[in-house]
C-alpha positions as CSV (number, residue, x, y, z in Angstrom):
1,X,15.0,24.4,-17.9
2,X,16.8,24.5,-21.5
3,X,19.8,23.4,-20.1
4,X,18.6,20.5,-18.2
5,X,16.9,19.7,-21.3
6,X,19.8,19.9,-23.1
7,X,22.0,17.7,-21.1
8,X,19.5,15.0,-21.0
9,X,19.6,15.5,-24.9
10,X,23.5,14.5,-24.9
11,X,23.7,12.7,-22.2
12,X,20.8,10.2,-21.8
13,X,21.8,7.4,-23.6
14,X,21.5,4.2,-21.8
15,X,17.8,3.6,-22.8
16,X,17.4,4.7,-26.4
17,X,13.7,5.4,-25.5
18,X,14.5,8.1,-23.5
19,X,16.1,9.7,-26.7
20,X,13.2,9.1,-28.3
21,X,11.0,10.6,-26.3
22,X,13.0,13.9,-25.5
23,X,13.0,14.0,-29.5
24,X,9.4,14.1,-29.8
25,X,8.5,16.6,-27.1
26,X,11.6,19.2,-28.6
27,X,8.8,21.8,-29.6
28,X,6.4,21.7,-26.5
29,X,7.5,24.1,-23.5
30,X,4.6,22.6,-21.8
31,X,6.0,19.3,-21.8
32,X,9.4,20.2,-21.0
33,X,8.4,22.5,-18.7
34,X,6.7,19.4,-16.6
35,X,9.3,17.2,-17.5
36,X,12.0,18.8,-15.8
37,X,10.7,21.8,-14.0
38,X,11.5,19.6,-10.7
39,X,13.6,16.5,-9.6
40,X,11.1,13.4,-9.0
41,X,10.0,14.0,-5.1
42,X,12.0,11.5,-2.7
43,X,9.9,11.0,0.5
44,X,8.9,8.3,3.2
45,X,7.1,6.0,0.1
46,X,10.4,6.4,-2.1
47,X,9.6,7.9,-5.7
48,X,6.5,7.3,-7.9
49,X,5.5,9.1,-11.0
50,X,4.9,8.6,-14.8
51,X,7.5,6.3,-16.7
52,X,9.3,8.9,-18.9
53,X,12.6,11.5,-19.4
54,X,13.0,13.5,-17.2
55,X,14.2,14.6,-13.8
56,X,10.2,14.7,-12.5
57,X,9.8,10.9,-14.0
58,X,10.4,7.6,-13.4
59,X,13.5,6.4,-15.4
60,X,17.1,4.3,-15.7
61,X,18.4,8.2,-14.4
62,X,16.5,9.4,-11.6
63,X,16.0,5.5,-10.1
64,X,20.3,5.3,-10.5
65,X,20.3,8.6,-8.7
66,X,18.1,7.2,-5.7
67,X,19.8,4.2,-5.6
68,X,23.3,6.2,-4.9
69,X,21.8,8.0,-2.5
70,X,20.6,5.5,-0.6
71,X,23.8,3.5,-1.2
72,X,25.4,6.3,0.3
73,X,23.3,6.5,3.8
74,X,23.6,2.9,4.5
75,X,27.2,3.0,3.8
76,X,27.5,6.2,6.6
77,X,24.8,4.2,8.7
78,X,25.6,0.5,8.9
79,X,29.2,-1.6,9.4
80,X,30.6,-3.2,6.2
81,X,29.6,-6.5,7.1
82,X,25.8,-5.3,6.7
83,X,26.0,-3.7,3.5
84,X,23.1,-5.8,2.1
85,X,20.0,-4.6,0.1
86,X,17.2,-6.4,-0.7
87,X,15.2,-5.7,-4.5
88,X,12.3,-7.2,-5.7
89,X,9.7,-5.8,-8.3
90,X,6.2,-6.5,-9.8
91,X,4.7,-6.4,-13.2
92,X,4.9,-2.9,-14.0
93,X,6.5,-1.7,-17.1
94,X,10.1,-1.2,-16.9
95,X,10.1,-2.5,-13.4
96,X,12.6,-5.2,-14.4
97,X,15.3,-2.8,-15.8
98,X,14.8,-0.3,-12.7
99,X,15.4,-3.1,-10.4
100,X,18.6,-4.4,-12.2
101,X,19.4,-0.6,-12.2
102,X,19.4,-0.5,-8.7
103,X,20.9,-3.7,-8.2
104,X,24.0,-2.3,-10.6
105,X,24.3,0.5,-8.6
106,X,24.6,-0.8,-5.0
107,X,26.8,-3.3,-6.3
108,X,29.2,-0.5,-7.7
109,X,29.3,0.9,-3.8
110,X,30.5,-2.5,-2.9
111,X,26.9,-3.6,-1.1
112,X,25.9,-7.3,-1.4
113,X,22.7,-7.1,-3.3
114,X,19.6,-9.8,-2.6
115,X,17.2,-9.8,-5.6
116,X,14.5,-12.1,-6.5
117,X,14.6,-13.6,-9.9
118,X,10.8,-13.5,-10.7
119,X,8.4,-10.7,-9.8
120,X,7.1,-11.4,-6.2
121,X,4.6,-9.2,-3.8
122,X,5.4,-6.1,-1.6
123,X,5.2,-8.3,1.8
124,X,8.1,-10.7,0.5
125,X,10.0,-7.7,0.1
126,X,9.7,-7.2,3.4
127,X,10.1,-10.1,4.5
128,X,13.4,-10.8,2.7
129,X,14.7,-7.3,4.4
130,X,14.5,-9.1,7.8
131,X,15.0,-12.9,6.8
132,X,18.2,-12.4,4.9
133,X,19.6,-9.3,8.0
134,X,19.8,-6.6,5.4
135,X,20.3,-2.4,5.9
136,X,17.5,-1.8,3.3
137,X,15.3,-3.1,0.4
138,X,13.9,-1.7,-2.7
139,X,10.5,-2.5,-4.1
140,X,9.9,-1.8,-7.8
141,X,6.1,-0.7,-8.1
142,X,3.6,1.8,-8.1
143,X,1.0,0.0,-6.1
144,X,-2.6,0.8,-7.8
145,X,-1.5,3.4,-10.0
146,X,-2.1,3.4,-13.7
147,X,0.3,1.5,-16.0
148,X,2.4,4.7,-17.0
149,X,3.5,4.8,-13.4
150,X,6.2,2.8,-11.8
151,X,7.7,3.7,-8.2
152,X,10.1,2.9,-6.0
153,X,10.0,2.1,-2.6
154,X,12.6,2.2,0.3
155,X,12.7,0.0,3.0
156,X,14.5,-0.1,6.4
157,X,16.4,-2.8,8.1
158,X,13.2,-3.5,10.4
159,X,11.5,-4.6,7.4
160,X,9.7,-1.2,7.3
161,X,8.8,1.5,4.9
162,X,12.0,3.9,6.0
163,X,10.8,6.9,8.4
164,X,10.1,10.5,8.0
165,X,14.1,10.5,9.4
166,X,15.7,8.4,7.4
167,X,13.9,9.6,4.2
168,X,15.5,13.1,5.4
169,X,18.8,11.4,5.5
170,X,18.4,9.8,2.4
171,X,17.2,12.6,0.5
172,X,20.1,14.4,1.4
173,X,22.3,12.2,0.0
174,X,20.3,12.2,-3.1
175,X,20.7,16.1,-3.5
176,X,24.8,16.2,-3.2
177,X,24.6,14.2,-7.0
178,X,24.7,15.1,-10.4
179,X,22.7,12.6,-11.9
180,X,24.6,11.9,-15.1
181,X,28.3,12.1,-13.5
182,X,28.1,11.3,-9.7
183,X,26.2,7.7,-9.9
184,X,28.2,4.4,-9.8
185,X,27.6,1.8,-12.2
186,X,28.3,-1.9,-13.0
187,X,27.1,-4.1,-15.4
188,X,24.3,-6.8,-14.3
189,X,25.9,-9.9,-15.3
190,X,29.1,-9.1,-14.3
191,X,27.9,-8.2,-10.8
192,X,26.1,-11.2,-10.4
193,X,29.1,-13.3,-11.6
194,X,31.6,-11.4,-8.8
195,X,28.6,-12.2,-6.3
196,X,28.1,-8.9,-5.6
197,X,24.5,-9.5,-6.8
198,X,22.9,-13.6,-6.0
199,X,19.2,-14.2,-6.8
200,X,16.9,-15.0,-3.5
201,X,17.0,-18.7,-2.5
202,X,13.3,-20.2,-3.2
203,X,13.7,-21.2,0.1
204,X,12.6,-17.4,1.3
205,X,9.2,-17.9,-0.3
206,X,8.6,-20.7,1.1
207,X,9.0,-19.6,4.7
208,X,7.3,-16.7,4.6
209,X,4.2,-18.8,3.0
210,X,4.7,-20.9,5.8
211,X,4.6,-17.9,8.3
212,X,1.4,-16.5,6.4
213,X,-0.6,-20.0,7.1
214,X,0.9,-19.9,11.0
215,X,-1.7,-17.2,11.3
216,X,-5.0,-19.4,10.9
217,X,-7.0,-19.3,14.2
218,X,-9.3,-22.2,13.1
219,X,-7.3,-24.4,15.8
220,X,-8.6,-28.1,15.0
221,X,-12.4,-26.9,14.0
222,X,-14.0,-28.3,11.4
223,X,-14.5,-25.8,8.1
224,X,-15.7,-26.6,4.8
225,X,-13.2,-25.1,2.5
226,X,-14.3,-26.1,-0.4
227,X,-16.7,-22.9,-0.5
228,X,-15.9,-21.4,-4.4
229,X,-13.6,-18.6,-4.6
230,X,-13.0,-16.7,-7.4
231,X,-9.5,-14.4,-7.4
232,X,-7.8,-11.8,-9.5
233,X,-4.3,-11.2,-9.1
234,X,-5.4,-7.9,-11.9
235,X,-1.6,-8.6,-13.8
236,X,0.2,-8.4,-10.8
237,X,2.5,-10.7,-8.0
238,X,0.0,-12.2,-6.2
239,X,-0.9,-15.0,-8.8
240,X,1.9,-17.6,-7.1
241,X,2.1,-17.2,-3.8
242,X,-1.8,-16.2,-3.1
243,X,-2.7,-19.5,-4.8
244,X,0.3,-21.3,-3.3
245,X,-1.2,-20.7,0.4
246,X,-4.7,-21.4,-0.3
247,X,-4.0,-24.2,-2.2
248,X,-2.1,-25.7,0.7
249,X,-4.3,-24.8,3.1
250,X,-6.9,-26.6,1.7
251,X,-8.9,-24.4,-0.9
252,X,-8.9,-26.1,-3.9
253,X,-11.8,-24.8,-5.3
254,X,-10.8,-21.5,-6.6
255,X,-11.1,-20.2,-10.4
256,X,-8.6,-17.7,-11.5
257,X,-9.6,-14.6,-13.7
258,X,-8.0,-15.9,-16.9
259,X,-7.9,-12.3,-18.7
260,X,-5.9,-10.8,-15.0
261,X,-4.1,-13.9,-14.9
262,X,-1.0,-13.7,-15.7
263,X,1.8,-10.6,-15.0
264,X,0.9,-7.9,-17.7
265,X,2.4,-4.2,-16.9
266,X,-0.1,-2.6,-19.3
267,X,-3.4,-3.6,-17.3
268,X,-5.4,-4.2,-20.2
269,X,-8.5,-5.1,-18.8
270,X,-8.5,-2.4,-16.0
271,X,-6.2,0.7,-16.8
272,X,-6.3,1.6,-13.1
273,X,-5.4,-1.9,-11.9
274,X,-7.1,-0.9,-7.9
275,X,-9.2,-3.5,-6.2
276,X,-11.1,-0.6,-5.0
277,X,-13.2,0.3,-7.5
278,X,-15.6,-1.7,-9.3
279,X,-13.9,-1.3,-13.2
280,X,-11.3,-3.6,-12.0
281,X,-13.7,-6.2,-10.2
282,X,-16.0,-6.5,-13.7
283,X,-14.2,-9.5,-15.1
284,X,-14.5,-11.5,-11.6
285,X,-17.7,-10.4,-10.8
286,X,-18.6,-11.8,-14.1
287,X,-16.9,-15.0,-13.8
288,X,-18.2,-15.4,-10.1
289,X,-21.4,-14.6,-11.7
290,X,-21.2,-17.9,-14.3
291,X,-19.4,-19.8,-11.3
292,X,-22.0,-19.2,-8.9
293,X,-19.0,-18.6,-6.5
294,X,-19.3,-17.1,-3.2
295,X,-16.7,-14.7,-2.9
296,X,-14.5,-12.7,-5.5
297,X,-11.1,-11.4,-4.1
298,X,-8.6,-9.2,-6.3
299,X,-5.0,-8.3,-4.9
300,X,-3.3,-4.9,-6.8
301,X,-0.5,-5.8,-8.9
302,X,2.2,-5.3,-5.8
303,X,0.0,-7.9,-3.8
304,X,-0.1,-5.9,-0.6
305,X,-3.3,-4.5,-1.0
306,X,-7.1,-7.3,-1.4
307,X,-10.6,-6.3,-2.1
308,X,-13.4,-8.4,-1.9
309,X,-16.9,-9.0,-3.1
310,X,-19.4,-11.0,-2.1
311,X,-22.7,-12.9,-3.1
312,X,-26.3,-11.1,-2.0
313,X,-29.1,-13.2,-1.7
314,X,-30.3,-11.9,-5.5
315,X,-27.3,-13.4,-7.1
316,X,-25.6,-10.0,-7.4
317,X,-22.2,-9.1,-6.1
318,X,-21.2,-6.7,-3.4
319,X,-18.0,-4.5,-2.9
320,X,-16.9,-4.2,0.3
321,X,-15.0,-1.1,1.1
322,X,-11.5,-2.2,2.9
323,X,-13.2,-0.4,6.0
324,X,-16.1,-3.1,6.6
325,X,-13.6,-6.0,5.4
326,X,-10.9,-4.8,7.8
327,X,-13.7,-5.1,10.8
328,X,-15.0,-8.0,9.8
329,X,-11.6,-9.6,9.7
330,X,-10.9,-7.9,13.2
331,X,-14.1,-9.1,14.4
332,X,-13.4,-12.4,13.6
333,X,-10.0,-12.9,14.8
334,X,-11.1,-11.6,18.2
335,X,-14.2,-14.0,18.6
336,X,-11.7,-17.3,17.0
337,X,-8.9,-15.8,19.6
338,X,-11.0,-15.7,22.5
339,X,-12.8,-19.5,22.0
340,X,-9.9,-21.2,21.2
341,X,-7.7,-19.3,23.9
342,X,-5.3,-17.7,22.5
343,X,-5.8,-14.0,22.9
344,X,-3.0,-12.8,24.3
345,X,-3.1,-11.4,28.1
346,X,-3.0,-7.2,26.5
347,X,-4.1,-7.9,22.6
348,X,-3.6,-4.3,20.4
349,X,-5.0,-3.5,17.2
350,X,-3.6,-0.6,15.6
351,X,-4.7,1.6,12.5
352,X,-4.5,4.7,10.7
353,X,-6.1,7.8,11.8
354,X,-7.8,7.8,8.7
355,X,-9.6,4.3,9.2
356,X,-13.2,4.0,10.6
357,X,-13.3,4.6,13.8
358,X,-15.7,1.3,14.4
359,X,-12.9,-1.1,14.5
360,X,-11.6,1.0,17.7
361,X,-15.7,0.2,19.2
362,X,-15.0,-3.6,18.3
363,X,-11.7,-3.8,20.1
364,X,-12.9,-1.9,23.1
365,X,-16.0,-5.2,22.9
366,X,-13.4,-7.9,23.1
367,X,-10.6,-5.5,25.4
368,X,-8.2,-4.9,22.6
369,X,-6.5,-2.0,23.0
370,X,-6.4,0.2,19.9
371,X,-3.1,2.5,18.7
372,X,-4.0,4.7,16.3
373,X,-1.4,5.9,14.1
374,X,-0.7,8.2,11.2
375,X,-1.4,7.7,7.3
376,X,0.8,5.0,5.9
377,X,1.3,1.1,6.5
378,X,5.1,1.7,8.0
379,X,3.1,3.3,10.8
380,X,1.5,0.2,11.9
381,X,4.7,-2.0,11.1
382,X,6.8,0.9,13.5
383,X,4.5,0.2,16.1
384,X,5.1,-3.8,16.1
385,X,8.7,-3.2,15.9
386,X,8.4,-1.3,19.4
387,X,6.2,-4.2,21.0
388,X,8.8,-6.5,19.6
389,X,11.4,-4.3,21.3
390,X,9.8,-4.7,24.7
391,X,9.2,-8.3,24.5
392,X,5.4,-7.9,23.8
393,X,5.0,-8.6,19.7
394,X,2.5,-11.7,20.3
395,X,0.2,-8.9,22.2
396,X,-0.1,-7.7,18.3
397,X,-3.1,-9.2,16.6
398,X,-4.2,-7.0,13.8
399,X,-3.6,-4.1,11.8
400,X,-5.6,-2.3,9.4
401,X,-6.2,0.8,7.4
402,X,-9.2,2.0,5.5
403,X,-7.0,1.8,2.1
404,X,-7.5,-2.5,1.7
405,X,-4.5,-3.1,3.6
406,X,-4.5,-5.7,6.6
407,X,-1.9,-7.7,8.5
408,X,-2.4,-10.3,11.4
409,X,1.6,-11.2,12.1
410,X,4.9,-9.6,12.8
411,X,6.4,-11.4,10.5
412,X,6.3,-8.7,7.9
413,X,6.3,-5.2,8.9
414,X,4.0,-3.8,6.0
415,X,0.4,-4.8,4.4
416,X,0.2,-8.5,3.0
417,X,-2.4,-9.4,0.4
418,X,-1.2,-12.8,0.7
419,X,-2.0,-13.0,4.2
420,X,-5.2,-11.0,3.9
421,X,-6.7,-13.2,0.8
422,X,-5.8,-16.2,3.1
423,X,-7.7,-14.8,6.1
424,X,-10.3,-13.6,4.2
425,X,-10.7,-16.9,2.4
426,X,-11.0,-18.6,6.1
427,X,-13.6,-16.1,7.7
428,X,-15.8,-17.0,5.0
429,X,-15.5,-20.5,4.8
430,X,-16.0,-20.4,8.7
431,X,-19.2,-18.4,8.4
432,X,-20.5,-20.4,5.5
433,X,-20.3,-23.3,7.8
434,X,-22.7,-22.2,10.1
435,X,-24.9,-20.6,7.4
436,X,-23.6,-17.0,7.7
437,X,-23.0,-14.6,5.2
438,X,-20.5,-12.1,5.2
439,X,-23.5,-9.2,4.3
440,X,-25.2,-10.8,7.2
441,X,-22.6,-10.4,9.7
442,X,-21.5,-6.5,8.7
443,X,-25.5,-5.9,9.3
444,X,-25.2,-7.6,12.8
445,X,-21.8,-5.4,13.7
446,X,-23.8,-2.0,12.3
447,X,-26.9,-3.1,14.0
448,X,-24.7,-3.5,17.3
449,X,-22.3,-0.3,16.9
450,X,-24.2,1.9,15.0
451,X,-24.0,2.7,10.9
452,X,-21.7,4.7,9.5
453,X,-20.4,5.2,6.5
454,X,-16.8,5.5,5.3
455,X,-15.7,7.7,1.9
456,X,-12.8,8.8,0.7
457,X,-12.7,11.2,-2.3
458,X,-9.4,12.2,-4.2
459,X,-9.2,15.8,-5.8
460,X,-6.1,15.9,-8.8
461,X,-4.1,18.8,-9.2
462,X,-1.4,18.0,-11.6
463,X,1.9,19.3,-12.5
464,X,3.7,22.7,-11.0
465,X,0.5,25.0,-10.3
466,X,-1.7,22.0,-9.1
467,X,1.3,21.4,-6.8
468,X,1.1,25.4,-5.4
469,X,-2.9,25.5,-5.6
470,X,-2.9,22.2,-3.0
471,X,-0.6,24.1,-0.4
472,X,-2.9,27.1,-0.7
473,X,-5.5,25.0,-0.3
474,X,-4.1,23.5,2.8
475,X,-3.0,26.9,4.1
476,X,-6.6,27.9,3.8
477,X,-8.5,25.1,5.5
478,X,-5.3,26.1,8.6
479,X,-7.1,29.2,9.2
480,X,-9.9,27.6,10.6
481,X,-13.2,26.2,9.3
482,X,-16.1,26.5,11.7
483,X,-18.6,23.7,10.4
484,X,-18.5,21.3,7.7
485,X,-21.9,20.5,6.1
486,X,-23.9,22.0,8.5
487,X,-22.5,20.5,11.0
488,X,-20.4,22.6,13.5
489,X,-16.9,21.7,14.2
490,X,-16.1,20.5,18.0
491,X,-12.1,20.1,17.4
492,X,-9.6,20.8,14.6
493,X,-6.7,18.3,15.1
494,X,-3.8,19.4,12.7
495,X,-1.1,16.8,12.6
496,X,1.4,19.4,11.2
497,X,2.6,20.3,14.5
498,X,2.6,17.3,16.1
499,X,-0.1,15.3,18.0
500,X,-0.4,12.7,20.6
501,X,3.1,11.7,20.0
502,X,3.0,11.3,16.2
503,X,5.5,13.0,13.6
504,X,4.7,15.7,11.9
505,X,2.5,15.2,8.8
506,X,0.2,17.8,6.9
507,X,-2.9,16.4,8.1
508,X,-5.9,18.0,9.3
509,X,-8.7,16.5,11.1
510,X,-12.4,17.7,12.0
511,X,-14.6,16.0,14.3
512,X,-18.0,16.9,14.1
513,X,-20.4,18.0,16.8
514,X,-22.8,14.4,15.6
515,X,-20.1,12.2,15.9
516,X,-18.6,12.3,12.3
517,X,-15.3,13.5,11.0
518,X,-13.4,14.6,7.7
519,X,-9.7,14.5,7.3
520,X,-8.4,16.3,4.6
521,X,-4.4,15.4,3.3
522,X,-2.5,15.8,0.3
523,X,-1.1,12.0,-0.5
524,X,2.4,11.4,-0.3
525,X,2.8,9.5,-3.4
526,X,0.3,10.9,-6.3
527,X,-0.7,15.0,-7.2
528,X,-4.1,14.5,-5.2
529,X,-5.6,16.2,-2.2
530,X,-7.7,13.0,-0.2
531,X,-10.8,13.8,2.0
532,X,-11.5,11.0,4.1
533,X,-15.2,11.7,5.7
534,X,-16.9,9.7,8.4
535,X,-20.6,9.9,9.1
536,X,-22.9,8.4,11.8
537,X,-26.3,8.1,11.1
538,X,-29.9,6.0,12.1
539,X,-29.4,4.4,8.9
540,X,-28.2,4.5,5.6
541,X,-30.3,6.5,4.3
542,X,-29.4,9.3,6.7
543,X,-25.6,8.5,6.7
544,X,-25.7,9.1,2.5
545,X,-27.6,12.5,3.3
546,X,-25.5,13.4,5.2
547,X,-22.3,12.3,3.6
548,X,-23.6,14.6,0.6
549,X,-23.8,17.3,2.2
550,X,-20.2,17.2,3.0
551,X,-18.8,16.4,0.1
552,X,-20.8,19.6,-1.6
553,X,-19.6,21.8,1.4
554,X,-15.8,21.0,0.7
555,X,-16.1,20.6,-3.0
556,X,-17.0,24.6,-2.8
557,X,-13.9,24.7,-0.7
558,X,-11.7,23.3,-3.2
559,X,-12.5,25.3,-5.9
């Protein structure tokens, strides 16, 4: 550990804050010690940690190591003539220089680089990757996380979150380098005047805003879309090209959160910038509140993620968990799809294991077939690559998973905000036409599938020991739990081996004797262990009950 400590000392030069930093933390083993005591973990969503020096932190070093390394696969993996990566980034802190870092890099390997000019959203990231035919993309961010992290996320040529494989591959490539000695470099500027590096044509965000309003499936009906709508783009990308495709699509009345307006790494009206919880909804709750709109929507600052809330008849706001937005949007689609004809002959949904198992019970009502899939959007885009591959991608209408993340098109191959706000935005104006709430319709699907409630709970265990105590943990819950809560376990799915032709993933899954489930995983991008819990119930009331009684059970567990 002292001599890593000491090399970054001498050798970490290129941002002066770096210096500074390592200066200031010269006295505290503890900080060293968590610092360096391992290289930043490379997996399937890329790197994410907390901006800093450091081999087990987000910086100019350990972003120019990736980049190599991934310079290096697609070199081994692709003909010259595809070297092409495309970068783009959000608002995050340091997200510019990491991207031009990257940019550098790849352009030292002799790889044409694509980069967008301006911040712009996760899903045009994507997009570019298959618009522009390149091996590979890079997207700066760290999704929801607080504003000390940044991230870095790796892309395939399919447009794709890179596979378990490929991460493998990459990762290896990643572990052959010193990081001060073995990375190529080349200056920015010059790069971009050899051509080695071009900015992204505007023209790119204007088709794939184009392909985001192909997916309306209002057909020639008549919709009052001047409903009020109020939206929160929380500091991030979504700002432009959300409003761009409401606006031409014919929502004009739509107030933007002034204070989350406009791109802000720091977050500095909601330090966890995540349209999931309600701290980040306050400020457009409160100007929906003033506005007397009737429906809030807040994309995270990557844009590929939407929350929503909406009016109750008392005037207050309700959150909607990305569960019960993600059916009603399924719902929706299917009943538009099926009146205006254009459900294809074998429609599929697919989601995540993880994800309420009600939208599979609202496919099975219109005869969608349902995939379900592992943890992690790239799962859902993987499986639209293969119907693509056997001439059946228009037989994919909708994908979902219980984290806020939706996509109707394979036009993009990961979660689009932009897409989901415009959806969103046109179920409610659809229902508000006929005098139908959105609270109203969720009632009418429980009321027709049963309740059940959806929870998802995240347990931290920072740094080294949190790191051992969640594969103990793990290990432990592997030698077999025979009820949860009271409840007595009817099968133990663990995804670690294998199952129903999925890779590998440390997942475990219990379903319940009543109907209900709990999956417990640790996450792939951030120290937490997640326990995902499903419950069925008469009614609320008895769904909470029992939902408490779980979360008490495996909290003892935990410990």
């Amino acid at each position: 550990m002292p001599n890593k400590y000491e090399d970054w000392i001498h050798k970490a030069v290129v941002d002066p804050e770096l210096g500074d930093e390592l200066n200031v933390i010269s006295e505290d083993e503890d900080k060293i010690e968590d610092a360096f005591y391992r290289d930043l973990a490379f997996g399937t969503g890329g790197l994410r940690g907390v901006i800093g020096a450091g081999t087990n932190r987000m910086n100019v070093y350990t972003v120019g190591k990736a980049s190599q390394g991934l310079a290096n696969y697609v070199k081994k993996n692709f003909s010259e003539k595809d070297w092409r990566i495309a970068i783009s980034r959000d608002s995050r802190i340091k997200s510019e220089l990491f991207a031009r870092t990257a940019a550098s890099v790849f352009a030292a390997n002799g790889i044409h680089v694509e980069i967008y000019q301006d911040i712009m959203p996760t899903p045009c990231l994507s997009y570019a990757v298959r618009h522009l035919h390149c091996a590979s993309g890079v997207m700066v961010t760290a999704s929801h996380n607080p504003a000390k992290y940044n991230g870095y996320k790796v892309y395939g040529a399919d447009g794709c979150q890179i596979t378990t494989e490929a991460a493998a591959e990459i990762l290896s490539e990643i572990e052959k380098l010193d990081i001060f000695s073995d990375v190529r470099n080349f200056d920015f500027n010059q790069a971009m005047q050899s051509g080695l590096v071009r900015y992204i044509d505007a023209s790119v965000l204007h088709d794939f805003i184009a392909e985001v309003k192909k997916q309306s499936v209002l057909s020639e009906e008549k919709v009052d879309r001047n409903v009020s709508i109020v939206y929160s783009p929380l500091n991030g990308t979504g700002r432009v090209p959300v409003l761009r495709t409401l606006r031409e699509s014919g929502f004009t009345n739509i107030s933007v959160v002034k204070e989350q307006e406009m791109p802000d790494g720091h977050f500095p009206t909601c330090p966890y910038p995540n349209p999931e919880i309600r701290e980040a909804m306050a400020l457009g709750m409160r100007d929906a509140t003033r506005l007397k709109a009737d429906l809030l929507m807040a994309t995270d600052p990557d844009c590929d993620r939407v929350g929503i809330a909406v009016k109750k008849p008392d005037g207050d706001f309700q959150l909607l968990s990305g569960n019960e937005t993600g059916m009603l949007l399924l719902d929706y689609i299917c009943q538009r799809r099926i009146a205006d004809n254009t459900m294809p002959e074998h429609p599929v949904m697919v989601k995540t294991i993880v994800t309420t198992d009600m939208a599979e019970q609202i496919a099975e009502h219109y005869g969608v077939r349902t995939i379900n899939v592992l943890t992690g959007f790239k799962f859902i885009g993987e499986q639209i690559g293969r119907l693509e591959q056997a001439g059946h991608e228009d037989d994919y209408i909708f994908g979902m998973e219980e984290s806020y993340g939706y996509l109707t098109g394979g036009y993009v191959r990961d979660k689009d905000a932009v897409d989901a706000s415009f959806m969103i935005a046109e179920m409610f104006a659809w229902y508000k036409t006929r005098g139908i709430s959105l609270l109203t319709r969720l009632e009418e699907l429980y009321q027709q599938y049963g309740y059940r409630l959806n929870t998802l709970y995240s347990y931290e265990f920072p740094g080294e020991s949190g790191f051992e105590k969640m594969q103990h943990i793990m290990a432990s819950f592997r030698e077999g739990i025979q009820e949860i809560g009271g409840v007595s376990v009817k099968t133990t799915l663990d995804y670690s081996q294998g199952l129903d032709g999925l890779p590998k993933s440390d997942v475990l899954k219990y379903l319940l004797a009543d109907g209900g489930s709990v999956v417990v995983r640790p996450s792939g991008t951030e120290p937490k262990l997640k326990l995902y819990i499903s419950v069925t119930g008469k009614n609320w009331d008895d769904c909470h009950t029992k939902e408490q009684t779980i979360v008490d059970d495996i909290s003892t567990k935990l410990k």
